[in-house]
N, C-alpha and C positions, 0 to 999 in steps of 0.2 A: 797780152791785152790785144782786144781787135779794137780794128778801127770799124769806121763806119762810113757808106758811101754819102756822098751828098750829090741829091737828087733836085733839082731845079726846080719848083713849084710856081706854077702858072695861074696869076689872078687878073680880075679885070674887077674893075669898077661901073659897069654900065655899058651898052652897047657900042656907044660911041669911041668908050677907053681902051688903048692898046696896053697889049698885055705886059704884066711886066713878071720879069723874072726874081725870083727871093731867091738863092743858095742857102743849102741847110749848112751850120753848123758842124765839120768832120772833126769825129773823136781821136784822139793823139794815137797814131799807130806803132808798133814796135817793129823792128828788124828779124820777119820770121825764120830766114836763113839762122842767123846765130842762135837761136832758139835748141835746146836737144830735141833728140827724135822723142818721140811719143811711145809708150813701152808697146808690143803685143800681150794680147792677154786668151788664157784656156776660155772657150765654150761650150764645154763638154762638161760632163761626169770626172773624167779621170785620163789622161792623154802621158803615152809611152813615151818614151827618151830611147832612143836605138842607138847602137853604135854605127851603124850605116845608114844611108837613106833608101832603105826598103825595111818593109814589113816581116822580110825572112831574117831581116840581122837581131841580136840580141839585145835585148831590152837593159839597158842599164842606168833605168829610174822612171818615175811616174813625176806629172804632175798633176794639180787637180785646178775645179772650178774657179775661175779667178784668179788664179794666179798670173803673176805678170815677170816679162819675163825681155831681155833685150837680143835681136836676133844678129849674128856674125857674118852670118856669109849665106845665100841661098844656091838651091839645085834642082832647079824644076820647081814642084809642090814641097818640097822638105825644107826647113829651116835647121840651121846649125847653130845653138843655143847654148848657155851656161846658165844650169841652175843655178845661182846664189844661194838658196837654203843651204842646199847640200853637195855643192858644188860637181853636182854631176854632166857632165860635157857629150852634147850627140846632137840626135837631126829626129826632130817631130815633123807632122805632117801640118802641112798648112791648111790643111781641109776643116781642123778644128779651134783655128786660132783668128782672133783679129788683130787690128792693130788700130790703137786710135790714132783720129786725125787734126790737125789743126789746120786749118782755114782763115789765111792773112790778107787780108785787103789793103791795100796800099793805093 
């Protein structure tokens, strides 16, 4: 869950009146540390699983569109990944993946 800032809103009642300050209302925030990470996910067509992290190494497995996926260890642009479907183990390219993000206000 997010919170929410509170922002001080400035009114006056007539020329004469000094302003007074209102405080908004902040919505109850959670602890986004303890939170898990957020998956990365394919933005492509279709994205290779290599046994190394280059382009010359051999492919041993695809993923496709959507798919999401939790990353181990990075090197450079390569990610070191486990497919869960089919439990295939390598380094994709990060050129065609995101990662969502979560945004905690405290």
């Amino acid at each position: 869950m997010l919170g929410a800032l509170a922002v001080p809103v400035l009114s006056a009642t007539g020329a004469s009146a000094a302003p007074v300050a209102t405080v908004a209302t902040a919505l109850p925030t959670s602890n986004c540390p303890s939170l898990r990470p957020l998956p990365y996910e394919v933005r492509t067509k279709a994205l290779t699983i290599r046994s190394k992290a280059t382009t010359k190494s051999t492919a041993v497995g695809e993923l496709y569109r959507s798919h999401k996926f939790t990353v181990y260890k990075k090197s450079g642009n390569w990610l070191y990944i486990t497919d869960r479907t089919t439990g295939a183990k390598g380094w994709v390219s990060g050129t065609y993946v995101y990662r969502y993000v979560r945004m905690c206000l405290s």
